[in-house]
SERO-4910 file (N, C-alpha, C, O; in steps of 0.05 Angstrom, whole numbers):
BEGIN
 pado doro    nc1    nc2    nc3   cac1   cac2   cac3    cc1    cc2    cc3    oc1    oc2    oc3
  Unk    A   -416    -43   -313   -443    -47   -302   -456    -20   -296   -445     -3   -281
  Unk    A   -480    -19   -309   -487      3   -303   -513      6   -276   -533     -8   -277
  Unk    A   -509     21   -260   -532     17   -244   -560     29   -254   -564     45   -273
  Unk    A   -583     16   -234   -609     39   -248   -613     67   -238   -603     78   -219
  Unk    A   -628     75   -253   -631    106   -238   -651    113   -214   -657    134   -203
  Unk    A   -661     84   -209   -670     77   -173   -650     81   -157   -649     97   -138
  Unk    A   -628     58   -167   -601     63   -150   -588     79   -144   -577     79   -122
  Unk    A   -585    101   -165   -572    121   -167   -582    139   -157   -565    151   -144
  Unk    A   -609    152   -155   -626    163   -134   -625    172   -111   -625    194    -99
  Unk    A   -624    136   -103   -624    133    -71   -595    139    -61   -590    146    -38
  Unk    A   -577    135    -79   -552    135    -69   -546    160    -63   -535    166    -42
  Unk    A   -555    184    -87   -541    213    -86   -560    233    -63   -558    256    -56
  Unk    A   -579    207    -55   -602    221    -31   -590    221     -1   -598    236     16
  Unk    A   -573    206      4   -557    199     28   -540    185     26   -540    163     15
  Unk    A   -516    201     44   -488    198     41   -476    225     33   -488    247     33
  Unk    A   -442    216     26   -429    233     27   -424    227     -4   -423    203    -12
  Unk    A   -421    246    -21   -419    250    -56   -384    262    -50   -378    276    -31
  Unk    A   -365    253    -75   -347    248    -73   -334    269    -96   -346    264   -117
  Unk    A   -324    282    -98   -316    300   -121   -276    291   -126   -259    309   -131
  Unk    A   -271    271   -123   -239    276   -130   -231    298   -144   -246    309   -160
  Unk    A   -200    308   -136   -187    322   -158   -172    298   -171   -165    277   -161
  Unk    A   -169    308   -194   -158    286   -222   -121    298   -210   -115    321   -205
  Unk    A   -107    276   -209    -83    269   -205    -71    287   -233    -84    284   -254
  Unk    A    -54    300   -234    -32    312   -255     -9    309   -251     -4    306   -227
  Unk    A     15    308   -272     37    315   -258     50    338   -257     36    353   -244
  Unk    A     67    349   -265     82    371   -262     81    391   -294     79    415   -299
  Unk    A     82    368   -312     77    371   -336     48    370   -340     40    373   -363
  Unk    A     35    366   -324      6    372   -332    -16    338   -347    -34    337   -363
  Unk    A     -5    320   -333     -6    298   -352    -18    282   -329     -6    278   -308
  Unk    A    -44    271   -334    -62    253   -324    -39    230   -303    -21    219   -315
  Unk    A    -41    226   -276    -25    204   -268    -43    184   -255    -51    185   -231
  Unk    A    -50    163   -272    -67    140   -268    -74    134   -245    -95    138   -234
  Unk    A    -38    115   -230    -48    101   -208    -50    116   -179    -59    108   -158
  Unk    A    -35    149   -187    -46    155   -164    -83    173   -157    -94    183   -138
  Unk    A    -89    171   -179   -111    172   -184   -136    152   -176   -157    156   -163
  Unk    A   -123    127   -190   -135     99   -177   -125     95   -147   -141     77   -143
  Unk    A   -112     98   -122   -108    107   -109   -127    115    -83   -132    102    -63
  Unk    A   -136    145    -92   -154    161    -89   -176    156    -89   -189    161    -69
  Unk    A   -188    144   -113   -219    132   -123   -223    109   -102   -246    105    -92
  Unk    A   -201     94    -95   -205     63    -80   -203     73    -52   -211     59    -33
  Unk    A   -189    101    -48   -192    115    -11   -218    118     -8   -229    112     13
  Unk    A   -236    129    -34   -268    135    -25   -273    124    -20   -277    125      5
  Unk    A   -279     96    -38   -296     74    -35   -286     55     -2   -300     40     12
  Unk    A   -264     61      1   -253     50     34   -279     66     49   -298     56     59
  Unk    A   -272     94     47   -292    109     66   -320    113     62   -331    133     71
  Unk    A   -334     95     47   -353     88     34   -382    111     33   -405    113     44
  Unk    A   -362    128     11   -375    148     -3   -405    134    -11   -410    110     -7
  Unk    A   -422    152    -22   -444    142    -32   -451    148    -62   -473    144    -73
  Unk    A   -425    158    -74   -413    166   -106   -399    187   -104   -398    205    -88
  Unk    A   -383    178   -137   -365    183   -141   -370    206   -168   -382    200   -189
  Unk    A   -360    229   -163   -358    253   -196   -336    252   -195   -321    261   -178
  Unk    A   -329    235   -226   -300    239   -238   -303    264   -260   -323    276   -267
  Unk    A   -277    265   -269   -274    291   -285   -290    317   -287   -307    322   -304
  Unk    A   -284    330   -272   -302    361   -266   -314    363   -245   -338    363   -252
  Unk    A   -312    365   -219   -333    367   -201   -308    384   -190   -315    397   -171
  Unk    A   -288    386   -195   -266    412   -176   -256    434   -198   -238    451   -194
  Unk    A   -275    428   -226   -266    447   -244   -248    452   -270   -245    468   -289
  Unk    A   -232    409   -256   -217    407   -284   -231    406   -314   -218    408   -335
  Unk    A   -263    403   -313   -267    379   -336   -264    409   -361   -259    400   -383
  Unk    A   -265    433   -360   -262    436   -382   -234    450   -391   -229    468   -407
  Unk    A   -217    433   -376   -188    431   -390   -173    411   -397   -149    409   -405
  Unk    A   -195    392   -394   -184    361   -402   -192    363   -433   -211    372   -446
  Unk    A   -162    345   -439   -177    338   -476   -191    307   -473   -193    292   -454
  Unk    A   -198    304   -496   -213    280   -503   -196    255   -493   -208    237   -480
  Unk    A   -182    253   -496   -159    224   -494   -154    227   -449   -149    210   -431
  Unk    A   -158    251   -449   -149    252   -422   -177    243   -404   -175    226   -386
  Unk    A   -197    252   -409   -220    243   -408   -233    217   -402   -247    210   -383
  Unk    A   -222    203   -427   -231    174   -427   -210    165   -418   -215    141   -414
  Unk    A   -181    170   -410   -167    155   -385   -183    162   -355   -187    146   -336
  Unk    A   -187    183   -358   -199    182   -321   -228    167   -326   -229    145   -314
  Unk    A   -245    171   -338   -264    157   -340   -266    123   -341   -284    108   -333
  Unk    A   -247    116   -350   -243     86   -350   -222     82   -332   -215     58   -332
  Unk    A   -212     93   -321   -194     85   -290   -207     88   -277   -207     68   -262
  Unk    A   -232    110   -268   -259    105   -244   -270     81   -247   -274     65   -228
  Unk    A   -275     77   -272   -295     50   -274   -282     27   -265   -296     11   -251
  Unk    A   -256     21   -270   -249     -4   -269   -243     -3   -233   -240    -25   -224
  Unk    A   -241     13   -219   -238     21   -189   -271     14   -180   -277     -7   -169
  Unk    A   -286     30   -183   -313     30   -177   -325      0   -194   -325    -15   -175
  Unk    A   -331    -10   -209   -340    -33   -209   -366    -37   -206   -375    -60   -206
  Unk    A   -383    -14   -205   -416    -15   -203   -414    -15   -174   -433    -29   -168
  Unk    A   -400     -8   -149   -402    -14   -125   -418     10   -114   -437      8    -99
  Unk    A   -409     34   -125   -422     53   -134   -437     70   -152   -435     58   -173
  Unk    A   -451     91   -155   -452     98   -172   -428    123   -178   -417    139   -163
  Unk    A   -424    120   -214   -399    136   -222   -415    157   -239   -431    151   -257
  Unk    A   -408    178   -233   -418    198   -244   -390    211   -265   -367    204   -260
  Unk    A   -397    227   -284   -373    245   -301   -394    265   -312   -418    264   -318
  Unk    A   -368    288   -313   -382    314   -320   -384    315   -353   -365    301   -362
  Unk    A   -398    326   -375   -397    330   -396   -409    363   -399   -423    374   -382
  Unk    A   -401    375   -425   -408    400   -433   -390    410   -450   -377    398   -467
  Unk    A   -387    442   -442   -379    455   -472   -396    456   -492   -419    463   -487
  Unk    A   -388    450   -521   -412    460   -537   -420    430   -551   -405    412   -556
  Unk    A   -444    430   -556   -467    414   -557   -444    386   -571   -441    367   -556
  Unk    A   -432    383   -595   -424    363   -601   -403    348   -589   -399    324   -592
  Unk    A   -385    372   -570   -372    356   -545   -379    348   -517   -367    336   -499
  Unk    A   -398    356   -519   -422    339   -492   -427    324   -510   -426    302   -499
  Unk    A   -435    321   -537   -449    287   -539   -419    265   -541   -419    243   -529
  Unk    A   -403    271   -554   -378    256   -561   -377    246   -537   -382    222   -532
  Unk    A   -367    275   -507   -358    268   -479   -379    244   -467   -373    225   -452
  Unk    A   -402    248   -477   -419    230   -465   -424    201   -471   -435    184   -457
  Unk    A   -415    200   -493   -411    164   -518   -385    163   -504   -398    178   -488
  Unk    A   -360    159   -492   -338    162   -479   -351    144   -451   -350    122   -440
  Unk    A   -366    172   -448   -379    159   -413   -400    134   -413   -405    114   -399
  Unk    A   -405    141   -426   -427    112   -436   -410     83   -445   -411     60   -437
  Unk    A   -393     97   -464   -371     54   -473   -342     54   -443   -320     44   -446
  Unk    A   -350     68   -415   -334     67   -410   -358     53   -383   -348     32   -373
  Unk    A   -370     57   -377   -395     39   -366   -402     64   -341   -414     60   -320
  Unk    A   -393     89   -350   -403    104   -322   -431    106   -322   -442    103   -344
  Unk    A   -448    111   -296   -468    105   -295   -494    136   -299   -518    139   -303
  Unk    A   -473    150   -294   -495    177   -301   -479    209   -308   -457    207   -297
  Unk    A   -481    229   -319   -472    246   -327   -482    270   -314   -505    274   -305
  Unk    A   -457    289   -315   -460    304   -294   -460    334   -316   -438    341   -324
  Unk    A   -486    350   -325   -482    358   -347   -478    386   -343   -497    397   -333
  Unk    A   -458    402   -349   -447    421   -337   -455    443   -359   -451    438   -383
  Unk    A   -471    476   -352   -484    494   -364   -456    504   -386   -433    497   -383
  Unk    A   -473    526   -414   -449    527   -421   -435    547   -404   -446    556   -384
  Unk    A   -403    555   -413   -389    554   -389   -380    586   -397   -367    588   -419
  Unk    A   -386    615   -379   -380    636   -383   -390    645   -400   -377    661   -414
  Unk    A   -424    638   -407   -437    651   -424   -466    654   -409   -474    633   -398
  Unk    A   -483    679   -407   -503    670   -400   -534    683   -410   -545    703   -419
  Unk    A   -541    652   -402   -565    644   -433   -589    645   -420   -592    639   -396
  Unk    A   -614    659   -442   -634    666   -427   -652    633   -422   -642    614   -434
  Unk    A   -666    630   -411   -673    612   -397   -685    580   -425   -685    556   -419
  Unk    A   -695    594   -456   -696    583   -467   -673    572   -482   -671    548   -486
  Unk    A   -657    587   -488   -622    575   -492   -607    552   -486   -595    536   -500
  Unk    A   -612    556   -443   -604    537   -429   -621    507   -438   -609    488   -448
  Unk    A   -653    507   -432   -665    489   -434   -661    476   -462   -659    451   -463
  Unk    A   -661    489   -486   -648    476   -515   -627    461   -514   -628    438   -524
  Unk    A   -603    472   -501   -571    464   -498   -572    443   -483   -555    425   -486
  Unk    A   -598    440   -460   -593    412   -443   -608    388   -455   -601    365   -454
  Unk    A   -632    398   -469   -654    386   -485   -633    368   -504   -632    343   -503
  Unk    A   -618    385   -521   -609    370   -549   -595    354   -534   -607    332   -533
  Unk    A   -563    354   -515   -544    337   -506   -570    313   -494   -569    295   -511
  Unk    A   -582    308   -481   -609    297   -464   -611    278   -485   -604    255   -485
  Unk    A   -623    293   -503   -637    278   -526   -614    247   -544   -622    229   -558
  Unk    A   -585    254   -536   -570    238   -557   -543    221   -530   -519    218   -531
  Unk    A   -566    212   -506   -548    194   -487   -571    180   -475   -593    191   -470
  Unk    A   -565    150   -471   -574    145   -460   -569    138   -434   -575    115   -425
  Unk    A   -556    157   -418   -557    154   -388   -562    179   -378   -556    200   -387
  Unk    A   -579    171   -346   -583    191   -326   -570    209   -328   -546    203   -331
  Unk    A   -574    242   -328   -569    264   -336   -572    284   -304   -596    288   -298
  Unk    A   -556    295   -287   -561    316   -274   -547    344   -289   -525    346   -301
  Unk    A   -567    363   -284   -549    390   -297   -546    399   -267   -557    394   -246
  Unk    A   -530    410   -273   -511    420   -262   -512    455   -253   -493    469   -258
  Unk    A   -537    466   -239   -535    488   -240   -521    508   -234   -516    508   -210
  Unk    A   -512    526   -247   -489    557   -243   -504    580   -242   -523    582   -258
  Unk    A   -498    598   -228   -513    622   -239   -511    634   -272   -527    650   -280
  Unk    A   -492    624   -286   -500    645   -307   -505    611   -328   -494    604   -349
  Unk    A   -523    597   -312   -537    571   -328   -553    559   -313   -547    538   -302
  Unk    A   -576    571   -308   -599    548   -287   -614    539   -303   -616    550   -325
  Unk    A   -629    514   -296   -647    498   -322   -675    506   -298   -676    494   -277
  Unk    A   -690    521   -302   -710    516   -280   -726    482   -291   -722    468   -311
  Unk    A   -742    480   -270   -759    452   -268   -789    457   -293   -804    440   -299
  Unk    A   -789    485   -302   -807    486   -317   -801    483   -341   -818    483   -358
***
């Protein structure tokens, strides 16, 4: 269930926004339920959303397969009770892939992260967020860094 971007709005306007770290094990390997876990402690303490994958830094060391396990273990935790946010980026065809992932997995908006240790003059950035923008259809925040701001112009 996807919520609207009224909902989603109001939600990320007040309250507390939720950044989990993604559960690993020792070997470095996604661990589900203590993950699911975690996601269902927020929602106890009734966060006002949830950023899975990347909001502490993991998302651009996750591969694809690791990805759409955390992304569809938030969802099936969260349930539209919230809104579920996930980070996408890197270079333009894996923000769109990451973002078709986030979309068949029912998250509700994308958290779109500048490219990463490069920095782009102001037309660069706005292209890089323009094209990913252009090929999802869900709610889009970028994600500003210093060496990637999107100004409002």
């Amino acid at each position: 269930m996807n919520l609207s971007t009224q909902e989603i709005t109001r939600a990320l306007s007040d309250g507390l926004l939720s950044f989990p770290v993604t559960d690993m094990n020792k070997e470095g390997q996604f661990v589900e339920d203590g993950f699911k876990k975690r996601i269902s402690w927020f929602l106890d303490q009734q966060v006002s959303a949830v950023f899975v994958a990347g909001g502490t830094g993991e998302f651009f060391s996750l591969s694809k397969a690791e990805y759409q396990q955390i992304v569809q273990a938030s969802a099936e935790i969260v349930k539209g009770k919230i809104p579920l946010l996930s980070s996408i980026g890197r270079s333009i065809p894996e923000a769109v892939e990451f973002s078709g992932i986030a979309e068949s997995s029912r998250v509700d908006a994308l958290l779109l992260m500048p490219p990463y240790l490069t920095q782009a003059p102001q037309e660069g950035v706005y292209q890089y967020a323009k094209t990913i923008l252009q090929q999802t259809s869900l709610p889009v925040i970028f994600y500003n860094l210093a060496i990637g701001i999107l100004s409002s112009q």
